[in-house]
N, C-alpha and C positions, 0 to 999 in steps of 0.2 A: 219025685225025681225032678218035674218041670221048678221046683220051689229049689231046689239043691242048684242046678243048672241056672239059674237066674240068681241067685246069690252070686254063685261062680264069675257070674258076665258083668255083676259090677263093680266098678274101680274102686280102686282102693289108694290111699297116698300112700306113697313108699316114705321108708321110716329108713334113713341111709348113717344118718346119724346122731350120737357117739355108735359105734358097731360093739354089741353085746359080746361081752369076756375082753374087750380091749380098752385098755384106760385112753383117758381122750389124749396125752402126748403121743401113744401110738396108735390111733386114729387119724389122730393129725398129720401124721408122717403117710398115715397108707393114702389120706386122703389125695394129695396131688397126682398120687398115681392110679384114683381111680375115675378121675372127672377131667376130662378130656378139655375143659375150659380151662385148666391148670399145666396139664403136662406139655402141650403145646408151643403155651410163653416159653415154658421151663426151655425144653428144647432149643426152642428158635433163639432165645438168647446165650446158651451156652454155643452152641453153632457161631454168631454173634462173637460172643467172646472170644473162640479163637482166631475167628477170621481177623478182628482189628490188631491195633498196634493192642502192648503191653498196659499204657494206665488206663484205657477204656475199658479192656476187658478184665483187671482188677477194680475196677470203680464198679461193672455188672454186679462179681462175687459178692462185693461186699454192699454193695445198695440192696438187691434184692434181697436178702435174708433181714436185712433193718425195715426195708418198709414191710414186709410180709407181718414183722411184730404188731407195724406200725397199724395195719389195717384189722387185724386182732384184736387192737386195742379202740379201734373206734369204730368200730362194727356192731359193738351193744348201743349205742346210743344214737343211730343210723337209724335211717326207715331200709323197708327191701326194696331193693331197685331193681327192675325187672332187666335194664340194661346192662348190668354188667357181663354175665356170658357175653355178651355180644360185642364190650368193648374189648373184652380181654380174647376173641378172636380177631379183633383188628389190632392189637398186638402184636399177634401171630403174624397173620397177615403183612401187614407192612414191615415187622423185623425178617421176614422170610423173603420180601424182594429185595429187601437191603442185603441181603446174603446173595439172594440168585444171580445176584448185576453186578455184586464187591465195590458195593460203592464206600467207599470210604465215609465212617461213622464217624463225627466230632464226637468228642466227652459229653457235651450236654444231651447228645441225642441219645446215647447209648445211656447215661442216667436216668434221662425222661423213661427212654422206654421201660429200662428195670427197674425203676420205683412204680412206674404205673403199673406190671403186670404184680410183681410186690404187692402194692395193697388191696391189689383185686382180691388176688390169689387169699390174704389174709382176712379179708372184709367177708370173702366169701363161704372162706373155709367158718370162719367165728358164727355165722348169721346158722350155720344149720349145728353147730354146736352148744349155742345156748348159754349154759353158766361157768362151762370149763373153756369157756373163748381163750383166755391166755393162755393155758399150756396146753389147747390143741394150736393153738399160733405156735409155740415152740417148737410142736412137734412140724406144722408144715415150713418152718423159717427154717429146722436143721433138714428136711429132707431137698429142699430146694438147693441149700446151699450144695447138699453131693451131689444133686442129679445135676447142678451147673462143673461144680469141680470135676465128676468125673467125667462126663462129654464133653465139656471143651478141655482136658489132659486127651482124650480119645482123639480128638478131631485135631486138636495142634498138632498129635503124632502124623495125620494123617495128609497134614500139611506140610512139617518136615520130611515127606517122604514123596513132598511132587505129588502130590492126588489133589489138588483143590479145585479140581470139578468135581471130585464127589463131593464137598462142602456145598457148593455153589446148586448143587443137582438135590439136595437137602432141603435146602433154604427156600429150594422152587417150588420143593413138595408142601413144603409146610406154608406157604405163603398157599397153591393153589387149595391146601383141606380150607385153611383159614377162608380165601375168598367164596368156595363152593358153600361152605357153612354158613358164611354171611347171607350167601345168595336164600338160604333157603330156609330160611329164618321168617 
């Protein structure tokens, strides 16, 4: 019983991915929404997206789903970088105070930010995927693109309807997990 029990108590690495009976495109897709390093960005830029003017937040749509491929494809020949979680909540982080304060985003910021959470997101997702890296990258490049299209269609509504403190009240949350997360790193 004490040999049973002490088997028991020691760790073991988690085995997260490909996830067994799922081929790695829909792996790839369940993936952003099971790693909290990933749905975050996703979030805080679709937030993001609706709050700016019109080409900023179609330059988000369409950056994030290209660099997501992009960091897919250069994530096998990458070392592991224990940073990344961490920068891809300062992401979060700083697109979440740019929401909570509505500061007016230029194009190159709102870029910068979605090609960086983009290749995190794809570098990270490919490194625990192994030899199906590109079409689990497809699979997390199309799930990002609807978790941004349909939140920021959601939150524009939300906006046309005179609510934009609850945008702003969003962006606060998601910046303070972002900052609390960093803190305790």
């Amino acid at each position: 019983m004490k040999r049973v029990a002490l088997l028991l108590a020691l760790p073991v690495a988690a085995q997260a991915h490909i996830m067994p009976g799922v081929g790695a495109f829909y792996s790839g897709m369940l993936h952003a929404f099971l790693s909290p390093e990933q749905i975050l960005p996703l979030l805080a830029l679709a937030l993001l997206a609706a709050q700016t003017k019109k080409p900023s937040g179609w330059l988000i749509l369409f950056i994030l789903p290209c660099a997501v491929l992009a960091g897919a494809l250069y994530a096998p020949w990458s070392l592991h970088l224990s940073w990344v979680a961490t920068l891809s909540l300062a992401v979060t982080a700083i697109t979440g105070l740019l929401i909570a304060f509505a500061i007016p985003v230029p194009a190159v910021l709102a870029c910068l930010l979605s090609a960086t959470a983009g290749l995190l997101a794809g570098w990270f997702n490919a490194l625990d995927a192994g030899d199906a890296s590109l079409l689990s990258g497809f699979g997390v490049a199309l799930s990002a693109l609807l978790v941004l299209a349909y939140i920021a269609a959601l939150t524009s509504r939300f906006l046309a309807s005179r609510l934009p403190i609850g945008i702003r009240i969003g962006g606060s949350w998601l910046a303070a997990i972002g900052i609390m997360t960093l803190a305790l790193q």
